[in-house]
Every structure is written in structure tokens, then in C-alpha cells.
N, C-alpha and C positions, 0 to 999 in steps of 0.2 A: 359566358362571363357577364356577369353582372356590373353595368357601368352608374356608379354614383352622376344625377342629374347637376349635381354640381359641378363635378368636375369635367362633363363631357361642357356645359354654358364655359366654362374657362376653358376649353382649348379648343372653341367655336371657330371662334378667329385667330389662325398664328401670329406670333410676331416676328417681325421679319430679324433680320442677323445685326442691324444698327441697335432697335432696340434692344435685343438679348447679347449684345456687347455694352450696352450701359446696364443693362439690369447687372452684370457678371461683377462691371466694375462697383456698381453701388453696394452687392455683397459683399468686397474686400473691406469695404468703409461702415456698414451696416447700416445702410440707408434702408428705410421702409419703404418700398418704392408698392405700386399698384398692379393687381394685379392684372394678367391679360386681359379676362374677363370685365373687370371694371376700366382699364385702361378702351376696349372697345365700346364699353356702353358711354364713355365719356368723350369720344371721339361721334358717336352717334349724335349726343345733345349738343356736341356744340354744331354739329351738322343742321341738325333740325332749327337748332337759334340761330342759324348762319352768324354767329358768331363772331365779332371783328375785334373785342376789349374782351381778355379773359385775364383775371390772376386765379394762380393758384401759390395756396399758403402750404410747402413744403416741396421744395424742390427737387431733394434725393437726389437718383442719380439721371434724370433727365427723363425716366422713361415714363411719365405721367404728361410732362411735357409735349415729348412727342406725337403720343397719343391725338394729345389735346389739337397740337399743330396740323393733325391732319384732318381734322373733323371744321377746326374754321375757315373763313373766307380767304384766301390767296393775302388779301392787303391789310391780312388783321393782326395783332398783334399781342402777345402774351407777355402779362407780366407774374413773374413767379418770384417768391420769397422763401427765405432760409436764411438761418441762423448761424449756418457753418458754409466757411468760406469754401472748403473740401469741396463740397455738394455742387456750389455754383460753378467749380473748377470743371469738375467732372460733367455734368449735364452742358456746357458749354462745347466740351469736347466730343459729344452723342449731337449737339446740333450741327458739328463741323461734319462730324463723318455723314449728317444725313443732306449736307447742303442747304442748309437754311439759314437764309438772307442774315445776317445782325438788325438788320430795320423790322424785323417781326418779334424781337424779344428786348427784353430787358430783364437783368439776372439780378433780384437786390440781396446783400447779405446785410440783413439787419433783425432787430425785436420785430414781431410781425404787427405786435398791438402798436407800435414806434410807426411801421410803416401804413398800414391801413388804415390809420387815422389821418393821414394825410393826403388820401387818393378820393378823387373827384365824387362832389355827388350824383350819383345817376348817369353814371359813363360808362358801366362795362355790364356784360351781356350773361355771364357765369362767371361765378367764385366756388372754386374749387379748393374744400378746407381737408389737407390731408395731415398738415403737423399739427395736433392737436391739443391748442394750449389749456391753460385749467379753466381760462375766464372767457370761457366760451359763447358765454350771454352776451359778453362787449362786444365780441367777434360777429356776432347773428345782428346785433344791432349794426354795428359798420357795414356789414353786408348788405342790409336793408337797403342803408344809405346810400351806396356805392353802387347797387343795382338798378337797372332800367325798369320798368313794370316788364312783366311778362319774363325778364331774367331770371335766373335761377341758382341756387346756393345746394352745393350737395357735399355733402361731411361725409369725408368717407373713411373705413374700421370705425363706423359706428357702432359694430356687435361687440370691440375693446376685448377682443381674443374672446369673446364668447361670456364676457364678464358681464352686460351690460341686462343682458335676459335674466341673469342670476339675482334675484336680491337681495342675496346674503353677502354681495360682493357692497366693499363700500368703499374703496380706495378714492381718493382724490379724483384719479382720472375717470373711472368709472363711473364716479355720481356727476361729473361733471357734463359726459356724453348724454347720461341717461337725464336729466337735468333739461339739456340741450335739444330733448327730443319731445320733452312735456310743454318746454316753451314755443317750438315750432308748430308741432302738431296743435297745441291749445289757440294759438296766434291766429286763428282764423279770417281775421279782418284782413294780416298782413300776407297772410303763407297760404298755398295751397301742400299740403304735403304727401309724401308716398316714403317707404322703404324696404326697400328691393336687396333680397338676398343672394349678390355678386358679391367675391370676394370676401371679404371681413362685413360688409355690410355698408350698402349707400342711404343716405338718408336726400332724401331730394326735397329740395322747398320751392315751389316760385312765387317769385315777387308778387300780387295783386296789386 
């Protein structure tokens, strides 16, 4: 039997029964949550940044979170945003069943362009963009901002169901991504970039 190379990299690493009870519940809700695949590759970088300030922009149902929580340092802390109170409800309740501290996160439901405009400059170590709004050039520029040198920014369903390689695709969100990816990759001065075909598609930048 013939095993697709994609799908054997996403089920490299299992997920244990906390996260696959918040993935279960962010399906009742229809959270876009990440997949294993990418959930472990983003557990690795925040490993390799030893990682202490992480946001990530789309909360879901926690299990990007988690992920994320287990790849940073013991005393670090996440901060994750969403739009929907639901989301924060529920990933809160995947932090409870996994035991993790309240002093390592903070859960915000608000605008995310509201909220990133207001978070420090040059204090956190990965941004992780999984709700992906249309003004996505503001969001790269915040991130800039907000990033340490050597941090790193990774937009992830950068492939936008597969839309995004299409050019005949031209939806809002799709030239938005694909937009998002001429500005990075051309950005040489600011970005080193890579993108890596995990899950829907990672786009990786780091800060210089």
C-alpha cells in the first residue's frame, strides 16, 4: 500500500487525548484549529527559539495552543487572540484538562488588528498568524514590530485550500495570502523567508 508522504509527516507525531478532546470540541464549533503535522512543527520552533513571549492570532479550540505551550520555556508565556468568545471558552477548558498554570497565558477576545497594535515593541519571540484577516500587510508590519531580531512570524493555510497556487483564483482572501507572500519573500532587508508544505501550508519569516 502505497502511503502519501504527506500524510505519513502528519501523523509523525500523535497527539495525545487532551489535544484530540479540544480538536473534537473546536469541531462542534467549527474552529480551524492546526494540524498535527503543523501543530508539531510549531512546537519544534518555538523549542529551537526557546521561546518565553509567543502570540498567536486565532485561538480555536486551543489545540495550536497547546502545541505551542509545549515547545516553550517552563516560564514563558502565550498570548493568543480571537474574535469569538466560544474559542477562548473552550481552549481555556484544553488548558484546564492539560494543567497549565493561568500565569503562562492570557486568552484576549477582541479585533486582532485592535489588539496587536498595542503589544510591545520587540518583546516576543514567535507570532503565530492562523486567523487570517484581509489586511494582512498591517499584520506583517505589527509583527515586524513586535518581534525580537532573530524571532520569527509563520502564517499558517498559507496554500488558502489550495487557492493560493491557482492564479485564476482571485477572492479577497486569496490575493490577500498570496499578496502576503510577495511582500515577505521580496522584503529581504527585513525577512529571511521559507515555505514548508505541512498541513495547509506554513510560510516561515524571520525577523533580521
Amino acid at each position: 500500500m502505497n502511503i502519501n508522504p504527506h500524510d505519513y509527516a502528519e501523523g509523525f507525531i500523535a497527539e495525545d487525548s487532551v489535544k484530540s478532546a479540544a480538536r473534537a470540541r473546536g469541531v462542534e464549533l467549527g474552529t480551524h484549529d492546526v494540524s498535527p503535522g503543523t501543530g508539531a512543527y510549531l512546537r519544534h520552533l518555538a523549542q529551537l527559539l526557546s521561546a518565553q513571549s509567543v502570540v498567536e492570532i486565532g485561538t480555536g479550540s486551543g489545540v495550536g495552543s497547546l502545541w505551542l505551550l509545549e515547545g516553550m520555556i517552563k516560564s514563558g508565556t502565550l498570548t493568543s487572540i480571537d474574535d469569538e468568545m466560544e474559542h477562548s471558552q473552550i481552549a481555556k477548558l484544553a488548558f484546564s484538562e492539560a494543567d497549565i498554570a493561568q500565569s503562562r497565558y492570557r486568552l484576549i477576545t477582541n479585533s486582532v488588528l485592535d489588539v496587536i497594535s498595542k503589544l510591545t515593541d520587540r518583546a516576543y519571540d514567535l507570532v503565530v498568524l492562523r486567523h487570517n484577516p484581509e489586511d494582512l500587510s498591517y499584520v506583517i508590519n505589527e509583527a515586524h514590530r513586535i518581534l525580537r531580531s532573530g524571532g520569527a512570524l509563520v502564517i499558517d493555510n498559507y496554500y488558502g485550500g489550495g487557492k493560493v497556487c491557482d492564479a485564476a483564483q482571485r477572492d479577497p482572501r486569496t490575493v490577500a495570502l498570496r499578496d502576503a507572500g510577495k511582500i515577505i519573500k521580496n522584503d529581504t532587508d527585513h525577512w529571511v523567508s521559507s515555505l514548508i508544505p505541512v498541513g495547509d501550508g506554513l510560510l516561515i519569516a524571520t525577523k533580521l
